[in-house]
C-alpha positions as protocol buffer text, in pm:
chain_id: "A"
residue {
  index: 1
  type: UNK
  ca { x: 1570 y: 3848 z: 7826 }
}
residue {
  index: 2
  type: UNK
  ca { x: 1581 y: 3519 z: 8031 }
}
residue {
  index: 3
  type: UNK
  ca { x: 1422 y: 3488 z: 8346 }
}
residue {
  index: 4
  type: UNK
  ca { x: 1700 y: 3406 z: 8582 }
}
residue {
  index: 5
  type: UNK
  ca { x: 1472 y: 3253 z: 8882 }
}
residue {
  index: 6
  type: UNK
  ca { x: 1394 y: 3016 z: 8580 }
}
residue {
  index: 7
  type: UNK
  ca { x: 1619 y: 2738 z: 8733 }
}
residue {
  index: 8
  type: UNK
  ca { x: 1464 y: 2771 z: 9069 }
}
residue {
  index: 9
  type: UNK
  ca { x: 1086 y: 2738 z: 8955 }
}
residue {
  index: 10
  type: UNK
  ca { x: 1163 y: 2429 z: 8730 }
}
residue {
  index: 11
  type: UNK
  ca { x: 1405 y: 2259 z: 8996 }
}
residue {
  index: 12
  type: UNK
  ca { x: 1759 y: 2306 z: 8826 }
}
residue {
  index: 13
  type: UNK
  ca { x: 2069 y: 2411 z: 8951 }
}
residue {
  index: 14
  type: UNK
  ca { x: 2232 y: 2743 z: 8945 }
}
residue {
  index: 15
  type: UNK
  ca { x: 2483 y: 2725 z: 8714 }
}
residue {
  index: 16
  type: UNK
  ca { x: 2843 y: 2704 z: 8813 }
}
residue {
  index: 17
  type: UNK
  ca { x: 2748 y: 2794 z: 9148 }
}
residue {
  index: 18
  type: UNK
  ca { x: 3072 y: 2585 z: 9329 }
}
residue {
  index: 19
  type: UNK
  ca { x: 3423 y: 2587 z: 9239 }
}
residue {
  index: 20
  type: UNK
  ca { x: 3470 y: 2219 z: 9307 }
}
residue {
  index: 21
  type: UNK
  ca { x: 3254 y: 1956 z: 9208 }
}
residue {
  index: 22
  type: UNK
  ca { x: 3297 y: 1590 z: 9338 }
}
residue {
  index: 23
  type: UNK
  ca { x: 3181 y: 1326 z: 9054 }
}
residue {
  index: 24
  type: UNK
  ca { x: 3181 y: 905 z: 9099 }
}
residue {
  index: 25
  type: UNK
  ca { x: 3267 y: 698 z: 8809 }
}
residue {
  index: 26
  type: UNK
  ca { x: 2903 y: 635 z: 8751 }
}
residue {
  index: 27
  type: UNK
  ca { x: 2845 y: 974 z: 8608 }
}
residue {
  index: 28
  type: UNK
  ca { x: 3125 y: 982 z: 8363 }
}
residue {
  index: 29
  type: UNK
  ca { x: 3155 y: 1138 z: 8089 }
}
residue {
  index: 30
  type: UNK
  ca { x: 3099 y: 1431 z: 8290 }
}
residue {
  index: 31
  type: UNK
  ca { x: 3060 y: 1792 z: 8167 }
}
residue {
  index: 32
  type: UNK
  ca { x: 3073 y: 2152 z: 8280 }
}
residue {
  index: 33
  type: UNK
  ca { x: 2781 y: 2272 z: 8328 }
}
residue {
  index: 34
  type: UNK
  ca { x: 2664 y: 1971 z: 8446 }
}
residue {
  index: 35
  type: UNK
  ca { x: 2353 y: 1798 z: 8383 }
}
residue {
  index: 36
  type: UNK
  ca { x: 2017 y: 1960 z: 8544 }
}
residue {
  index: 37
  type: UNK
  ca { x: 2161 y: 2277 z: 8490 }
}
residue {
  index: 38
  type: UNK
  ca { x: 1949 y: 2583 z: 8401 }
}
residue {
  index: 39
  type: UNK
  ca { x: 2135 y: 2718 z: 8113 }
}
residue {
  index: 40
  type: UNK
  ca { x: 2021 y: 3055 z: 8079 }
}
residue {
  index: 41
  type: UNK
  ca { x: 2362 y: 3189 z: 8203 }
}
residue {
  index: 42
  type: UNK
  ca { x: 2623 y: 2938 z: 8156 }
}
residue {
  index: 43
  type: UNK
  ca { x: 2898 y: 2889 z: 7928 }
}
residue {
  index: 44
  type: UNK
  ca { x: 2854 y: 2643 z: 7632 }
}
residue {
  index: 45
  type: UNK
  ca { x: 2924 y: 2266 z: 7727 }
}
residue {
  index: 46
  type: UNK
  ca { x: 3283 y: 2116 z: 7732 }
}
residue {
  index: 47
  type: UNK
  ca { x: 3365 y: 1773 z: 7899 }
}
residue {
  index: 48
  type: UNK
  ca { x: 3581 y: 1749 z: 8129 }
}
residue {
  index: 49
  type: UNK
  ca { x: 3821 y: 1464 z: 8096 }
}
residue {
  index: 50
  type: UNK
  ca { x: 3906 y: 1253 z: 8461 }
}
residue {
  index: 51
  type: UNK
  ca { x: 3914 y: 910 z: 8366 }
}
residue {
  index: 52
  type: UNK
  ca { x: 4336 y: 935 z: 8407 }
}
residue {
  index: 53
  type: UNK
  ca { x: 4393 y: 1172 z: 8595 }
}
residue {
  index: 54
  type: UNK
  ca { x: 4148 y: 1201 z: 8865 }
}
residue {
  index: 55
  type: UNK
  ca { x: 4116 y: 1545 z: 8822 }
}
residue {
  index: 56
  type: UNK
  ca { x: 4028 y: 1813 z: 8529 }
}
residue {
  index: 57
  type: UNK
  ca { x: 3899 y: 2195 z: 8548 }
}
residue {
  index: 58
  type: UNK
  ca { x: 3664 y: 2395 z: 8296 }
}
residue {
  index: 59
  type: UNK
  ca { x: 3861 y: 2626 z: 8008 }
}
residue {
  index: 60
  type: UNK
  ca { x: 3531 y: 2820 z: 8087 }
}
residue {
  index: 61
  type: UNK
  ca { x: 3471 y: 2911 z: 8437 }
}
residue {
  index: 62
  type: UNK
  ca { x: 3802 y: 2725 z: 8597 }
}
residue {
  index: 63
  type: UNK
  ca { x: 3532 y: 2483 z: 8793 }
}
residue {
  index: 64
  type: UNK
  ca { x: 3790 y: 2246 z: 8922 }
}
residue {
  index: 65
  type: UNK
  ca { x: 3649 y: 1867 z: 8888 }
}
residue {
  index: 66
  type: UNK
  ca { x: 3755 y: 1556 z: 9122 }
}
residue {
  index: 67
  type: UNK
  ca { x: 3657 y: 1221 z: 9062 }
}
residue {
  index: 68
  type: UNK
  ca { x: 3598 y: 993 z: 9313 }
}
residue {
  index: 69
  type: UNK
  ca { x: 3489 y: 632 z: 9425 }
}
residue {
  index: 70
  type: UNK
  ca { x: 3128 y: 554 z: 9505 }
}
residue {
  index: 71
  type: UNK
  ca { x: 3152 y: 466 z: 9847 }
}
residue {
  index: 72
  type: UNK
  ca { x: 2805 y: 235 z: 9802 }
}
């Protein structure tokens, strides 16, 4: 069975460990789990489609997505 302090030796996230995620237009195509994620407890990957709406939520874990501009 998986280690699941696997993530936090190699530096990854926990996986879906928010509800809301906050994304810039930069890191479209975006998908849940996101990128950096230890995967040892996640749900297979599904993108998450914002470009029109602004908004879009996982069919997986209900991870609700927002996308919004890069204040740089």
């Amino acid at each position: 069975m998986p280690n699941p302090q696997t993530a936090l030796k190699n530096g990854l996230r926990t996986p879906n460990d928010q509800n809301r995620y906050e994304v810039t237009r930069d890191e479209l195509p975006i998908h849940c789990p996101l990128p950096n994620t230890s995967l040892w407890n996640s749900h297979p990957r599904v993108y998450i489609p914002l470009e029109e709406t602004g908004h879009g939520k996982c069919i997986y874990c209900g991870a609700e997505y927002v996308l919004v501009d890069s204040q740089s």
